[in-house]
N, CA, C and O of each residue as an XYZ file, in Angstrom:
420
protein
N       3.892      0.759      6.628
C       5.074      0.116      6.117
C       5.905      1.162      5.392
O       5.411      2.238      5.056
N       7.398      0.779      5.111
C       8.042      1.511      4.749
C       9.390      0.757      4.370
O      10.122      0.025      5.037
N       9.474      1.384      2.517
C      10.378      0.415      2.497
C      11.437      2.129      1.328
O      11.128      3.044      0.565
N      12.421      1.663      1.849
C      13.736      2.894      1.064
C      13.725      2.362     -0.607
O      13.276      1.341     -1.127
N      14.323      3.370     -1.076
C      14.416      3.779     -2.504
C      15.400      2.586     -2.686
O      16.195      2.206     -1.827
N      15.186      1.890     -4.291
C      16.509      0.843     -4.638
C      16.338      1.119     -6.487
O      15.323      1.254     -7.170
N      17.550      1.122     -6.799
C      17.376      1.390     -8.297
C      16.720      0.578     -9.224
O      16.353      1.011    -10.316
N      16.555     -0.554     -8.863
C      15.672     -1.139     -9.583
C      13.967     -0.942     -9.541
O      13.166     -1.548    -10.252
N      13.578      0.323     -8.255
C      12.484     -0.265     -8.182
C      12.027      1.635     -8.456
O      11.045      2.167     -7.939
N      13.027      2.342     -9.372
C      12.614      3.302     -9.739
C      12.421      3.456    -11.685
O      12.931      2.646    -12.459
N      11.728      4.458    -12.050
C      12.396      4.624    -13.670
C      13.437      5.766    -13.958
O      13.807      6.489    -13.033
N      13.854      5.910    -15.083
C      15.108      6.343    -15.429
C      14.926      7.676    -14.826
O      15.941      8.168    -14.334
N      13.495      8.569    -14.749
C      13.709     10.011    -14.526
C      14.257      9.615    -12.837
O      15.259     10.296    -12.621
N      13.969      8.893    -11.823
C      13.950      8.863    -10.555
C      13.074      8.116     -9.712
O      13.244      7.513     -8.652
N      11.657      8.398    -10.784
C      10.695      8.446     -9.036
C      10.397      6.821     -9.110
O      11.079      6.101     -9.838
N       9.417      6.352     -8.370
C       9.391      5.095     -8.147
C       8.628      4.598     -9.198
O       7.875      5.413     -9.731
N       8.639      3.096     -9.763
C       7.442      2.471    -10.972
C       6.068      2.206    -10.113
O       5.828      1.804     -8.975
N       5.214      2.675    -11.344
C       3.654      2.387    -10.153
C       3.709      0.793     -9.796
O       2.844      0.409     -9.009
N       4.447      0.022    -10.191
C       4.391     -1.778     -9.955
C       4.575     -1.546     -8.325
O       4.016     -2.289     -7.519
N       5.360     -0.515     -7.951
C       6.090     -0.865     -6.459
C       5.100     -0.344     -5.632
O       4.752     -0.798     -4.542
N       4.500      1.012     -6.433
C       3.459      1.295     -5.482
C       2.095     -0.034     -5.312
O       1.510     -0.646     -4.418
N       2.107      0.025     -6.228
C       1.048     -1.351     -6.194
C       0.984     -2.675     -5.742
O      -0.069     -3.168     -5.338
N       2.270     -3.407     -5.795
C       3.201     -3.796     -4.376
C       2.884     -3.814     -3.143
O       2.729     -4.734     -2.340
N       2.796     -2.626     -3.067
C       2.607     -2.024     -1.794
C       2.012     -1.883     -1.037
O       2.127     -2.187      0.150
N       0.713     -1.037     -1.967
C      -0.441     -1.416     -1.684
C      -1.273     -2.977     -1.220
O      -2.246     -3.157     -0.489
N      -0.727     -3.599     -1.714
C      -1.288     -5.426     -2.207
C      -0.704     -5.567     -0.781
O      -1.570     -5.824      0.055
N       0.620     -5.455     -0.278
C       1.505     -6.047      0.936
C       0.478     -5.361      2.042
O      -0.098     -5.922      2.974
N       0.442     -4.320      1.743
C       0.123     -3.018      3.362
C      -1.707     -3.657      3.838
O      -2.215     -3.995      4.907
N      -2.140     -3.579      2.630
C      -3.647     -3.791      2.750
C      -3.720     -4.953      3.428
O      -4.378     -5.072      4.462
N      -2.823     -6.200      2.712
C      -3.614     -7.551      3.360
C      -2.886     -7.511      4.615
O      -3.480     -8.415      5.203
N      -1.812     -6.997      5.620
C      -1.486     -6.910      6.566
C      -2.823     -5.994      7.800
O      -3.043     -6.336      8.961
N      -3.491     -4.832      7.050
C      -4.573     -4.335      7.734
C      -5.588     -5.518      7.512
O      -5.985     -5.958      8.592
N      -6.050     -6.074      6.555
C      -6.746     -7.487      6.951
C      -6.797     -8.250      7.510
O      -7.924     -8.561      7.896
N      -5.754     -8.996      7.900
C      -5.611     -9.845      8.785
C      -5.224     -9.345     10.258
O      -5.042    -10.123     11.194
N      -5.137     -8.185     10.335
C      -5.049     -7.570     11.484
C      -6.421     -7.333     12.409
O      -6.331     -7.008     13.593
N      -7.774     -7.545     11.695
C      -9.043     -7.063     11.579
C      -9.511     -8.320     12.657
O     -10.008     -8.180     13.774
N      -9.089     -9.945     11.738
C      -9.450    -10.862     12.438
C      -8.669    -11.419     14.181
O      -7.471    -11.427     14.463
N      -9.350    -11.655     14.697
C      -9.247    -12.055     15.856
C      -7.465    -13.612     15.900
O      -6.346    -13.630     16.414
N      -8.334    -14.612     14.985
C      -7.362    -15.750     14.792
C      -6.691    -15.842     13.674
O      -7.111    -15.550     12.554
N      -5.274    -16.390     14.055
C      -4.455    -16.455     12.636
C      -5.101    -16.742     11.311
O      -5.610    -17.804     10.956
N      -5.022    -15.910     10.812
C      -5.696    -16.405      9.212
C      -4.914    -16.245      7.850
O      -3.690    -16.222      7.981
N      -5.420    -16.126      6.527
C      -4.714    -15.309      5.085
C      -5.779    -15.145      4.321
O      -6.866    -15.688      4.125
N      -5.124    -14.188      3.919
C      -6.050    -13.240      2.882
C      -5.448    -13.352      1.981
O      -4.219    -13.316      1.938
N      -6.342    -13.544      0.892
C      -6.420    -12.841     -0.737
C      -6.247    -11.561     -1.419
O      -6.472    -10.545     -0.762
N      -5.880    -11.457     -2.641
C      -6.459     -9.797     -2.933
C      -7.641    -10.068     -3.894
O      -7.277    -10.710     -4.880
N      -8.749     -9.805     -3.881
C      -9.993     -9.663     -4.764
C     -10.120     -8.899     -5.723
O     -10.283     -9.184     -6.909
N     -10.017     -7.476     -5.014
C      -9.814     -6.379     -6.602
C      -8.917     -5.436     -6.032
O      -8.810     -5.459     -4.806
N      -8.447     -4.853     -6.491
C      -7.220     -4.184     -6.344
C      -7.482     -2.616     -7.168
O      -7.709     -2.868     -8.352
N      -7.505     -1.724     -7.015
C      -7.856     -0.017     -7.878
C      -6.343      0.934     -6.836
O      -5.956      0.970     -5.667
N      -6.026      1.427     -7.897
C      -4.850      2.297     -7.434
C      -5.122      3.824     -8.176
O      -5.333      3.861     -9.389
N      -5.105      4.848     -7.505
C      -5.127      6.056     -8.644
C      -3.660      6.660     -7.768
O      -3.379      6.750     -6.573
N      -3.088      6.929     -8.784
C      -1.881      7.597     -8.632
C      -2.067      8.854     -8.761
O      -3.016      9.235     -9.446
N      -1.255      9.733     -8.171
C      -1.802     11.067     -7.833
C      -0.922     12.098     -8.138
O      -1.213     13.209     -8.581
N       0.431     11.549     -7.808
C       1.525     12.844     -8.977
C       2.631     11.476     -8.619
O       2.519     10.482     -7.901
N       3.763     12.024     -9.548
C       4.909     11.334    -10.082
C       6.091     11.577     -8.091
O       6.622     12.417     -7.364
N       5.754      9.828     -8.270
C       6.554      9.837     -6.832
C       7.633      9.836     -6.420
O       8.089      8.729     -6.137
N       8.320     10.786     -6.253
C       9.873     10.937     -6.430
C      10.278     11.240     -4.669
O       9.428     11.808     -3.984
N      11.026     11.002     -4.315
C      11.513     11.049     -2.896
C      12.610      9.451     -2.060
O      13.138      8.611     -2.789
N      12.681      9.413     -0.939
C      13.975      8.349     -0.842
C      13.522      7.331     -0.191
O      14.375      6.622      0.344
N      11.990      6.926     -0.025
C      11.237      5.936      0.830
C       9.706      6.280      0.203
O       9.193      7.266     -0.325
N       9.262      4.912      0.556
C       7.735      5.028      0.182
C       7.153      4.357      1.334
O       7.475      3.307      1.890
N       6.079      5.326      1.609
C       5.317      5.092      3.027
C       3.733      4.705      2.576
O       2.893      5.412      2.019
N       3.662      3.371      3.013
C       1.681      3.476      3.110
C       1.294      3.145      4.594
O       1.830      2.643      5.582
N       0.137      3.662      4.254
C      -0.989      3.961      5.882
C      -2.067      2.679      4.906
O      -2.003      2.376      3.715
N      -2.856      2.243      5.841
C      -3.558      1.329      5.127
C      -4.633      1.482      6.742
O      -4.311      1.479      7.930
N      -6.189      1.624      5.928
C      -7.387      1.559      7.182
C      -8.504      0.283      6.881
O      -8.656     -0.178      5.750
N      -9.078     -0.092      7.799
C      -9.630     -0.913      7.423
C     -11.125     -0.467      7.101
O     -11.779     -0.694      8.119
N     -11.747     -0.053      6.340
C     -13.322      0.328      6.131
C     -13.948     -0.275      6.962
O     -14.198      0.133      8.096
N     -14.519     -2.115      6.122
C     -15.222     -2.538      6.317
C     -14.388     -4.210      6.607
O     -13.836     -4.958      5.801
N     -14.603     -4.341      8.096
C     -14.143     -5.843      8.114
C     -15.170     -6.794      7.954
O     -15.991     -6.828      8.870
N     -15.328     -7.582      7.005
C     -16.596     -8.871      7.656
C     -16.187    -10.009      7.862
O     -14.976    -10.193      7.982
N     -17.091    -11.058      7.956
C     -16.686    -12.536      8.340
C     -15.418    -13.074      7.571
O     -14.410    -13.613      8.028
N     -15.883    -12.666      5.814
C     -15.227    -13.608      4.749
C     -14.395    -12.009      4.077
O     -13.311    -12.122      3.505
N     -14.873    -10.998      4.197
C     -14.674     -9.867      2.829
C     -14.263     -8.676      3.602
O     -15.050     -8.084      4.341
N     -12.701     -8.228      3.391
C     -12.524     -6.771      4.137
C     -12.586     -5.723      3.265
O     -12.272     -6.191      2.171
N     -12.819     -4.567      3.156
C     -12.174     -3.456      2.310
C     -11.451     -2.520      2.866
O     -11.881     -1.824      3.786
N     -10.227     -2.403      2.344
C      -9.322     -1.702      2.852
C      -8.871     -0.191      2.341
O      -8.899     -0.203      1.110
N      -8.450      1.156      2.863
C      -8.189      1.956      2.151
C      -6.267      2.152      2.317
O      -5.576      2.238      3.332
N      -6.063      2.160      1.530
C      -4.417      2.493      1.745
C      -3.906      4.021      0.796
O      -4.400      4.545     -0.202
N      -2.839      4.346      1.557
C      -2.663      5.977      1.033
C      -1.135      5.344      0.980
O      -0.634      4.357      1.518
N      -0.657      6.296      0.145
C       1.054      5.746     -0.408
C       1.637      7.637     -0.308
O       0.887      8.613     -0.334
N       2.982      7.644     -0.208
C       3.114      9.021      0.528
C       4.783      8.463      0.056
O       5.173      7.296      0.030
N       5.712      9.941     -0.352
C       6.731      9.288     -0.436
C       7.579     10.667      0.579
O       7.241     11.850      0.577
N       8.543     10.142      1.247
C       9.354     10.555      1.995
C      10.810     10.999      1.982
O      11.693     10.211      1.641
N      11.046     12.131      2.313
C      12.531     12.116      2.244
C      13.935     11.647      3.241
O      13.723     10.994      4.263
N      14.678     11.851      3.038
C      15.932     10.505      3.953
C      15.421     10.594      5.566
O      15.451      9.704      6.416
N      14.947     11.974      5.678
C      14.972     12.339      6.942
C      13.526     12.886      7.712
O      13.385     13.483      8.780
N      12.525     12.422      6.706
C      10.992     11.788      7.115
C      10.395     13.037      7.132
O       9.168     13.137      7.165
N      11.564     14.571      7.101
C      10.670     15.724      7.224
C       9.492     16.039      5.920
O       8.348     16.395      6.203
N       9.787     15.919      4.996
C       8.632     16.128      3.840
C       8.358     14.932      3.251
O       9.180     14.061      2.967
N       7.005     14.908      3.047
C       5.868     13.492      2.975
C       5.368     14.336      1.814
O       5.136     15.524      2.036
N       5.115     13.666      0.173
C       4.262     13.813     -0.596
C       2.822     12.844     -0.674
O       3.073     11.649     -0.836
N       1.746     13.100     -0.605
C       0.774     12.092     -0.859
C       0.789     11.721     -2.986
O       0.508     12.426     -3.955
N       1.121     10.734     -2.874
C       1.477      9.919     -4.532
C       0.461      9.188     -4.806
O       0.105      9.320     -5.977
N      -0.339      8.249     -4.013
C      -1.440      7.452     -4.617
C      -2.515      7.196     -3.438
O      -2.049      7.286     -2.303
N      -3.689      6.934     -3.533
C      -4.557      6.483     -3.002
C      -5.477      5.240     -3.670
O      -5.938      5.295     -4.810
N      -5.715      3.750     -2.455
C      -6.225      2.811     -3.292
C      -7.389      2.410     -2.885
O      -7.811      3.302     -2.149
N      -8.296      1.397     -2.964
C      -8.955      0.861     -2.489
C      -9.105     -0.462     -2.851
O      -9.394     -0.821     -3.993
N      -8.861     -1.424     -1.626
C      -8.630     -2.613     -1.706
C      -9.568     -3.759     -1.306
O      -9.954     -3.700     -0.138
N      -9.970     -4.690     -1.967
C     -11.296     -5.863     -1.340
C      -9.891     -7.261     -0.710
O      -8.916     -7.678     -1.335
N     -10.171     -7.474      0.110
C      -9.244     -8.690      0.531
C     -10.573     -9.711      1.142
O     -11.569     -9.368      1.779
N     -10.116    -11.164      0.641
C     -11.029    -12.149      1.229
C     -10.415    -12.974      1.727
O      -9.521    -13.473      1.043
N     -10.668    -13.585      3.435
C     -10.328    -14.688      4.513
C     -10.020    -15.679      3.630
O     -10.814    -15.655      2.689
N      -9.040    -16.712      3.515
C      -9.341    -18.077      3.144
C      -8.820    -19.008      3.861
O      -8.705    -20.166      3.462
N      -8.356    -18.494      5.285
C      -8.087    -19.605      6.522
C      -8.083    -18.603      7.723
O      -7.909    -19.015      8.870
């Protein structure tokens, strides 16, 4: 996923607030979850861990999101957050998470 820079969703120096990365994370992950299962379903978020990794400044924020471990009821997901410039040539890696998502239809 990938969503462009908006002033509200940065702080005053520039770079983005960790809320958006975390956001993000929460959106990207449960989309690799439910991607895992076969039939339409929704997921939860269970626990949620974000480590931020340097101050994310650039004009888009990109996450990759993998699926570890899918099971019946419980996925864990890994998602990487990366921020980009207008023109996609330089990618910083900004956070890495690890995510529990649980089935509930």
């Amino acid at each position: 996923m990938k969503i462009p820079k908006m002033d509200l969703m940065t702080r005053k120096a520039g770079m983005f607030n960790g809320a958006m990365i975390a956001s993000l994370v929460d959106v990207s992950s449960g989309y690799a979850a439910v991607s895992h299962y076969e039939e339409d379903c929704y997921v939860v978020t269970v626990e949620l861990k974000v480590n931020y990794l340097r101050p994310a400044i650039g004009d888009a924020l990109v996450s990759k999101s993998y699926v570890i471990k899918g099971g019946a009821k419980i996925s864990v997901i890994r998602t990487e957050i990366y921020t980009v410039d207008e023109y996609n040539i330089s990618e910083s890696h900004v956070a890495t998470s690890l995510v529990t998502m649980m089935k509930i239809k």
